[in-house]
C-alpha positions as CSV (number, residue, x, y, z in Angstrom):
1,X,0.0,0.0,0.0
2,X,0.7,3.6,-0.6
3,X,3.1,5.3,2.0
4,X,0.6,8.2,1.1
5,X,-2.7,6.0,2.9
6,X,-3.1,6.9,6.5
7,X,-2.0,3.8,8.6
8,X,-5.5,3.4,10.1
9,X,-6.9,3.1,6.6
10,X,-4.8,0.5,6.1
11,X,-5.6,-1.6,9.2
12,X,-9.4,-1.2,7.9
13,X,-8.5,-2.3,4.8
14,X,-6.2,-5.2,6.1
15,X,-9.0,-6.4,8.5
16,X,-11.8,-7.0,5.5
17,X,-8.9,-9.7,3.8
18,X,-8.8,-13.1,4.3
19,X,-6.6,-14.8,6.5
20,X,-4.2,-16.3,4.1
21,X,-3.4,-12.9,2.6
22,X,-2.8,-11.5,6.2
23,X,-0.2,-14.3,6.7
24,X,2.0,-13.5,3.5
25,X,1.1,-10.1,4.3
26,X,3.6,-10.2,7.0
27,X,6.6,-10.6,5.5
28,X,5.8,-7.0,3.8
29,X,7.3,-4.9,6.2
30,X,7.7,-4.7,10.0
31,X,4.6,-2.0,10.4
32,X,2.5,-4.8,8.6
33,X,3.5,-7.9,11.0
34,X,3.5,-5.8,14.3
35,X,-0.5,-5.0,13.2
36,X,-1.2,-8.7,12.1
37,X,0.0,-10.2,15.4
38,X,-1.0,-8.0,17.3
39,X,-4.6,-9.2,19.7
40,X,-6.5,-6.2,19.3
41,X,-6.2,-6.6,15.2
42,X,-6.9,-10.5,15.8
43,X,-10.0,-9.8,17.8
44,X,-11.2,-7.3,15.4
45,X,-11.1,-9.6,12.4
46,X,-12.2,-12.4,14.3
47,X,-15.6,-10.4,14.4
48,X,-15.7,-9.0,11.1
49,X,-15.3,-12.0,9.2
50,X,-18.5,-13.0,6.9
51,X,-17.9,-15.9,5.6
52,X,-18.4,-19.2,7.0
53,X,-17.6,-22.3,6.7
54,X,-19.0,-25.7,7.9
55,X,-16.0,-28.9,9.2
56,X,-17.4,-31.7,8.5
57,X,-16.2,-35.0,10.6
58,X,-17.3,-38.5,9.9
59,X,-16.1,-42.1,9.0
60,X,-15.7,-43.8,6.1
61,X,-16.2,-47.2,5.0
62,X,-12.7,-48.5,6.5
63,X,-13.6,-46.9,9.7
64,X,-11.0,-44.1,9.4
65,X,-12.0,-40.7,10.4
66,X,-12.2,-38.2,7.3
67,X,-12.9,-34.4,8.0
68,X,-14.4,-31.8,5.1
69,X,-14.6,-27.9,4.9
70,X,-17.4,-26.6,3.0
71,X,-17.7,-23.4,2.3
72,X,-21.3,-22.1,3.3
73,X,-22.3,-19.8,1.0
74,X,-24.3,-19.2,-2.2
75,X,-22.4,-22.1,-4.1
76,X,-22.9,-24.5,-1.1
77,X,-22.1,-27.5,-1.0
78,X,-19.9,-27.2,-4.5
79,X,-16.6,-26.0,-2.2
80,X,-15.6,-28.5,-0.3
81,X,-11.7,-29.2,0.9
82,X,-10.8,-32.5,2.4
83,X,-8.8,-32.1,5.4
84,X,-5.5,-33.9,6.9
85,X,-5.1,-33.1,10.4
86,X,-0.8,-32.3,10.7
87,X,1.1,-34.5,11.4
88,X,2.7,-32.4,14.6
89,X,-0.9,-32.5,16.2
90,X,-1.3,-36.5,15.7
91,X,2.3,-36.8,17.0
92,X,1.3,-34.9,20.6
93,X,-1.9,-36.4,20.9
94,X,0.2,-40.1,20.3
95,X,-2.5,-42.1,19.2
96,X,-5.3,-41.9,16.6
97,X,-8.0,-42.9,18.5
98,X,-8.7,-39.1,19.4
99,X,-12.2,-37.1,18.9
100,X,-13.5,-33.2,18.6
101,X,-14.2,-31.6,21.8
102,X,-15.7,-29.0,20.0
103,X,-14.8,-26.1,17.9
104,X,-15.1,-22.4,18.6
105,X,-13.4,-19.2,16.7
106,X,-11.9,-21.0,13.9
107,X,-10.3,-23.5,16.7
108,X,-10.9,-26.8,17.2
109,X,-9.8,-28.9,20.2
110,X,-9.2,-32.5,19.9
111,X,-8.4,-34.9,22.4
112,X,-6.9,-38.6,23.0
113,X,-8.6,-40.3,26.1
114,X,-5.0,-42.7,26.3
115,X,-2.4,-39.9,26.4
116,X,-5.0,-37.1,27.8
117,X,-3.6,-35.0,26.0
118,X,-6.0,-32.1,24.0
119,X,-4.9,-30.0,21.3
120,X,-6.3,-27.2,20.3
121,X,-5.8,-26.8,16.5
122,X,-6.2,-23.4,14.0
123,X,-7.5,-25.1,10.9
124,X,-6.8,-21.7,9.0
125,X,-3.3,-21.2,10.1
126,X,-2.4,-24.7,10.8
127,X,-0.5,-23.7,14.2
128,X,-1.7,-26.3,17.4
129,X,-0.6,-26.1,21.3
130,X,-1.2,-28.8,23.4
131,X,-2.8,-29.5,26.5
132,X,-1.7,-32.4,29.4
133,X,-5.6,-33.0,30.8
134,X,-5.2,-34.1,34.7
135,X,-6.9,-37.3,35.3
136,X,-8.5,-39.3,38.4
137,X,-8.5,-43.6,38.2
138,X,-11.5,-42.7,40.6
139,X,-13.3,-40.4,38.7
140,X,-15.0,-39.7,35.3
141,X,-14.1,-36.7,33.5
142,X,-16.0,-34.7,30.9
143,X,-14.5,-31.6,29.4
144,X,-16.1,-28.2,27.0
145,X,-13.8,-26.1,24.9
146,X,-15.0,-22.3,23.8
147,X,-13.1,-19.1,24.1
148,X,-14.2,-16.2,26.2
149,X,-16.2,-13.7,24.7
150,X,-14.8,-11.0,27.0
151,X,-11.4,-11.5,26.7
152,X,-11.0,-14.0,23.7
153,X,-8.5,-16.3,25.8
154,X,-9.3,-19.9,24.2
155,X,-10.1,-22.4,27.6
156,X,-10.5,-26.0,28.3
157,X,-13.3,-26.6,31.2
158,X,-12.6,-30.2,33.0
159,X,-15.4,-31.4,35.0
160,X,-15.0,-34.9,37.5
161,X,-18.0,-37.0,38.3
162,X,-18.7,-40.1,39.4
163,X,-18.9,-43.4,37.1
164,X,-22.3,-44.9,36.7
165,X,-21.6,-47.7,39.7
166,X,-20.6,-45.3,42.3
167,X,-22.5,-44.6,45.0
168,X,-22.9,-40.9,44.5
169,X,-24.9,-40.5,48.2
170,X,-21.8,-42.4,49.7
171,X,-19.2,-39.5,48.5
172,X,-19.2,-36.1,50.3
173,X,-16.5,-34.2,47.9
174,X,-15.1,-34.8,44.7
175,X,-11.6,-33.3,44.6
176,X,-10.8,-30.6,41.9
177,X,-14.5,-31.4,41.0
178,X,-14.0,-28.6,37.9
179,X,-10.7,-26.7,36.8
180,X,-10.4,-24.7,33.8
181,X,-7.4,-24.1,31.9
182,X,-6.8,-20.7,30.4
183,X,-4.1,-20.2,27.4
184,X,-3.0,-16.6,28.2
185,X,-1.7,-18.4,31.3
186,X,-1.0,-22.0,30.6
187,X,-1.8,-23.6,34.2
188,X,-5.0,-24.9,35.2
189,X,-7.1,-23.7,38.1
190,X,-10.5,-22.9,40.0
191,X,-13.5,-21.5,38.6
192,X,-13.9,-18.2,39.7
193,X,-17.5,-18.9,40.1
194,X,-18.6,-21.0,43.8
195,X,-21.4,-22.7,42.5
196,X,-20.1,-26.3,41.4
197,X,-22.4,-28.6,39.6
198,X,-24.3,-31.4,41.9
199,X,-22.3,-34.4,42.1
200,X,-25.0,-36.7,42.0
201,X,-24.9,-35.5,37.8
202,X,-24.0,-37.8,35.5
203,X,-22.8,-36.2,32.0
204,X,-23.0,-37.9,28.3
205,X,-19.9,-38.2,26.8
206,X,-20.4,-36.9,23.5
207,X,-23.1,-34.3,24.2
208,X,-21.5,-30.9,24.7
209,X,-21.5,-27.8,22.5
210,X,-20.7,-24.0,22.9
211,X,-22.9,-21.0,22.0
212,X,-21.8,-17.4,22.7
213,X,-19.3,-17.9,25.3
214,X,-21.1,-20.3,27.3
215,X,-20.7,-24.2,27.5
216,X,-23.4,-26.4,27.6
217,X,-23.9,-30.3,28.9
218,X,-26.6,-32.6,28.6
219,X,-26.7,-34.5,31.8
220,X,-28.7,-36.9,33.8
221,X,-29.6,-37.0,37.4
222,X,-28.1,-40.1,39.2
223,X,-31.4,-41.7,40.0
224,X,-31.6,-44.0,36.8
225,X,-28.7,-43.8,34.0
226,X,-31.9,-44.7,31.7
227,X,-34.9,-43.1,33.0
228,X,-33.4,-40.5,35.4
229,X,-34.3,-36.9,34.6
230,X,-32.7,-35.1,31.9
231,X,-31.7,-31.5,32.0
232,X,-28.7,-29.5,30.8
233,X,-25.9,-27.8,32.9
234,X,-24.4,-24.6,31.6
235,X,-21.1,-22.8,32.4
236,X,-20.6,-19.2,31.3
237,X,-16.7,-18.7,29.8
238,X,-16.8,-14.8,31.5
239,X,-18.7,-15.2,35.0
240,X,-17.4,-19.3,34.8
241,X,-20.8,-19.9,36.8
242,X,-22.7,-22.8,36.5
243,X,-26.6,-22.9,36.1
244,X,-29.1,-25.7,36.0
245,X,-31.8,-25.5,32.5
246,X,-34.7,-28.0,32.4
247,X,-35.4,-29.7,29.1
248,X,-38.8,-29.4,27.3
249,X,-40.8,-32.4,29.0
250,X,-41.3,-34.4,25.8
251,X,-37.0,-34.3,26.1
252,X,-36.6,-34.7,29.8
253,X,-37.6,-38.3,30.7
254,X,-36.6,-39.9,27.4
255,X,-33.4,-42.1,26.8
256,X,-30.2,-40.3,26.9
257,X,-29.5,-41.9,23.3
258,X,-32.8,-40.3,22.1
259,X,-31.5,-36.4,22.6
260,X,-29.0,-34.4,21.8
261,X,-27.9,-30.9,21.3
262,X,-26.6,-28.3,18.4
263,X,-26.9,-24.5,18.0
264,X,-28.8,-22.6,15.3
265,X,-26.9,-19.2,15.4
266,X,-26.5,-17.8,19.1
267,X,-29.4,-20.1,20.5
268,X,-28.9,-23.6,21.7
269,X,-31.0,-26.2,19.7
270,X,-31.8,-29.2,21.6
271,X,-33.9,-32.5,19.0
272,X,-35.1,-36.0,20.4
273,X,-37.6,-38.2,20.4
274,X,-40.1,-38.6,23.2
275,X,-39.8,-41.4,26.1
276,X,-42.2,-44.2,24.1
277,X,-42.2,-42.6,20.7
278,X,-40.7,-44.5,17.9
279,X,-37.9,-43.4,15.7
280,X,-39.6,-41.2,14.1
281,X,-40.7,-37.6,13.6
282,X,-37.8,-36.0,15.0
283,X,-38.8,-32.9,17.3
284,X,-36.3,-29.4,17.0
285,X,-36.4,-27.1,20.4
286,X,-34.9,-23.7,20.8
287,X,-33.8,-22.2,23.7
288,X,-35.0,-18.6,24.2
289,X,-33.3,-15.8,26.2
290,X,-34.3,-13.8,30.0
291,X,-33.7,-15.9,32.9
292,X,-36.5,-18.7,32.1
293,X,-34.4,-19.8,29.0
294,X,-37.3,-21.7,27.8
295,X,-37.4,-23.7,24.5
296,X,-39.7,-23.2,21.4
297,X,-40.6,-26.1,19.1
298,X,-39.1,-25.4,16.2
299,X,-40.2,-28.1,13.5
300,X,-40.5,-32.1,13.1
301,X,-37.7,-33.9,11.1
302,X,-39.9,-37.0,9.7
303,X,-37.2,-38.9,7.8
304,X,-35.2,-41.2,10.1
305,X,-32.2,-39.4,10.5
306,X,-30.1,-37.0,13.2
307,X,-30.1,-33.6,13.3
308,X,-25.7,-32.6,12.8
309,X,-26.0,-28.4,12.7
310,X,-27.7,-25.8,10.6
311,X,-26.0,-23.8,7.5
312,X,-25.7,-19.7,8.0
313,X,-29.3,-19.5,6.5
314,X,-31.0,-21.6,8.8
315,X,-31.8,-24.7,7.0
316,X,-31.4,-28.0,9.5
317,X,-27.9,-30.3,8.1
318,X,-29.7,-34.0,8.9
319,X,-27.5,-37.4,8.7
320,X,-30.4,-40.2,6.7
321,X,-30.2,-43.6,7.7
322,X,-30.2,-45.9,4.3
323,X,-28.6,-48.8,5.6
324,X,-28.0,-50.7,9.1
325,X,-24.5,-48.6,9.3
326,X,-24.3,-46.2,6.7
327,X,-26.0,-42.4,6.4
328,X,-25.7,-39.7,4.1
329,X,-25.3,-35.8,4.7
330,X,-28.4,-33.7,3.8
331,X,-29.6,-30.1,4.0
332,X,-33.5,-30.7,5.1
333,X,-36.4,-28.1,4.3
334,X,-39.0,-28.9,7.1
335,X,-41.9,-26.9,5.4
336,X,-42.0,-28.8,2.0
337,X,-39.8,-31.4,3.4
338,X,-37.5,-31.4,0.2
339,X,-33.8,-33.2,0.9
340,X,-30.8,-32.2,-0.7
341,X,-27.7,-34.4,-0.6
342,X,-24.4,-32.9,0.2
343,X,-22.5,-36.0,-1.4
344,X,-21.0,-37.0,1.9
345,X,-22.1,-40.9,3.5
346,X,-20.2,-42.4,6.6
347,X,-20.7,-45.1,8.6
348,X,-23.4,-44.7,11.9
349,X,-23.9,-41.9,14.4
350,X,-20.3,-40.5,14.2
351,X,-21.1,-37.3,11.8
352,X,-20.4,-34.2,13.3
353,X,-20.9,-30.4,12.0
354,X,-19.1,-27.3,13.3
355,X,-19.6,-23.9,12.0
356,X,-16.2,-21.8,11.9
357,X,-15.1,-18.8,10.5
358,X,-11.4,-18.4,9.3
359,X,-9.3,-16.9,12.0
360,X,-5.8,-15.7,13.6
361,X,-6.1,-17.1,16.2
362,X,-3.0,-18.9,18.2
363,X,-0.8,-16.7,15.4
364,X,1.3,-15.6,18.1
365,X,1.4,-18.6,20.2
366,X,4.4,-20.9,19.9
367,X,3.9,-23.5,17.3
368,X,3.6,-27.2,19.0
369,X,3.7,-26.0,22.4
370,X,2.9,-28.4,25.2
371,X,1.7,-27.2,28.9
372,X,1.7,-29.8,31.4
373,X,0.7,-28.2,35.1
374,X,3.2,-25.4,36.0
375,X,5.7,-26.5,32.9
376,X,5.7,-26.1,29.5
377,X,7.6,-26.8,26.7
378,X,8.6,-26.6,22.6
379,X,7.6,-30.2,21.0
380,X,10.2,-30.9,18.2
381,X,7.0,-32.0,15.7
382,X,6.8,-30.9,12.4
383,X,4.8,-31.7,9.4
């Protein structure tokens, strides 16, 4: 750019382009990089970025996990990039038998239940730190992922409960019940917040998603692991308080494998099937705002299939059931009921959508770093 255009002209300019350009950008001159890395620029065009894109994770016919960006706009679902995860993030989780914790600001944080170890990966940049997760032999743990809407630190939210055989009446305190791990720090700690969640809750493993800076868990109260009550615990990322949220009532005495959760722009979406309903006619819940946070019915999915995510204009992303094991990726129009294939099948329940936008995120984090309790240190991976 002209010496002649006001520096703050160029920062606006600079913050409307997308990320890769930012990155070669950088090399420009020292002005240029300075601006780039800097968190103030990072935050602003974390929020300023339009266009979205949907990651797309799922297994294929040899059971191997496969993940897909599609671009979610007007030529969706014609631009879609198949994704390798790097090889320096497979080498500090150790093993492949890792999964999504969830994704949030163009991050997405994996993690290997045999090493616990969680990474928290940049898709855009390709840059990845690495978290040690404590564990308990006594205790379950469940964890969130999100990034603070306040501050935009990126943390990891560990929760210990008891197993499904424990006798939950029997136990008066669960040690370092829930820690959270900020980045801008690198050590794990206590919740600011004093209200912990009831020990006597049981959470499902693969049920967790993040809306707005706040972390949400399906759960079920220790009474019955099948016909207990149902209800979701919450976590705000700013306050880090916990809070209780009843489930609609056709949701809240069902199966725990009947219900689940996604997020339809800043609103939490909860879909299941009622307690003796067959698998069928699939109902959609919104959550509304105020201190009630009541749900709305939404619509009916009637094919047989599981509600993954929504695309930017709203339309449900459903996985259909053709065979025993196999589904294929549609976008579903509840009004006329019209299904459009995405050209994307996997094998079972494992297909998972995440919206993300392209970010900067981690750009001025050490590459491959690993923080394990107080230490941390520079992994020698690279790709």
């Amino acid at each position: 750019m002209s010496d002649h255009i006001p520096f703050d002209i160029q920062s606006e300019i600079m913050n409307m382009l997308p990320v890769k350009s930012l990155l070669r950008f950088r090399s420009i001159c020292k002005s240029w990089k300075s601006l780039i890395e800097s968190s103030d620029f990072i935050a602003h065009h974390n929020s300023s970025q339009q266009q979205r894109h949907l990651l797309v994770s799922y297994y294929d016919n040899d059971y191997e996990q496969k993940y897909v960006s599609v671009v979610d706009d007007h030529t969706f679902p014609q631009q879609k990039v198949f994704l390798t995860v790097p090889v320096s993030v497979k080498e500090m989780l150790e093993y492949d038998d890792y999964r999504i914790i969830s994704s949030c600001h163009g991050l997405v944080c994996l993690y290997c239940d045999i090493t616990h170890m969680a990474v928290i990966w940049n898709i855009s940049i390709r840059k990845s730190v690495a978290v040690f997760v404590p564990r308990s032999d006594i205790y379950e743990t469940t964890l969130g992922f999100g990034v603070c809407r306040e501050t935009n630190d990126p943390k990891i939210v560990k929760i210990r409960y008891l197993n499904e055989w424990s006798r939950f009446d029997k136990v008066t305190c669960i040690p370092s019940q829930v820690e959270v791990f900020t980045l801008s720090t690198g050590v794990w700690r206590s919740p600011y917040g004093t209200n912990l969640p009831r020990k006597s809750f049981y959470y499902f493993p693969s049920d967790k998603v993040v809306v707005d800076g706040v972390l949400y868990w399906l759960a079920t109260i220790r009474n019955n692991m099948n016909d207990g009550f149902k209800l979701i615990v919450s976590f705000d990322m700013t306050s880090e308080e916990f809070r209780e949220i009843t489930l609609p009532d056709d949701l809240s005495q069902t199966s725990r494998h009947r219900i689940s959760m996604s997020y339809l722009g800043n609103s939490l979406v909860v879909c299941g099937y009622a307690k003796h309903a067959i698998y069928r006619d699939l109902s959609v819940w919104i959550m509304g705002g105020g201190v009630s946070n009541s749900f709305t019915k939404l619509f009916t999915i009637t094919p047989n299939a599981i509600l993954r995510g929504f695309r930017k204009t709203g339309e449900p992303i459903i996985a259909i059931q053709e065979r025993e094991f196999w589904r294929r990726l549609a976008v579903y129009e509840p009004y006329s009921k019209r299904i459009d294939y995405l050209g994307i099948g996997g094998v079972g329940f494992q297909f998972k959508v995440y919206p993300y936008k392209e970010t900067l995120f981690l750009l001025g984090q050490p590459d491959n770093m690993v923080y394990n309790g107080s230490r941390k240190w520079r992994a020698r991976y690279s790709d």
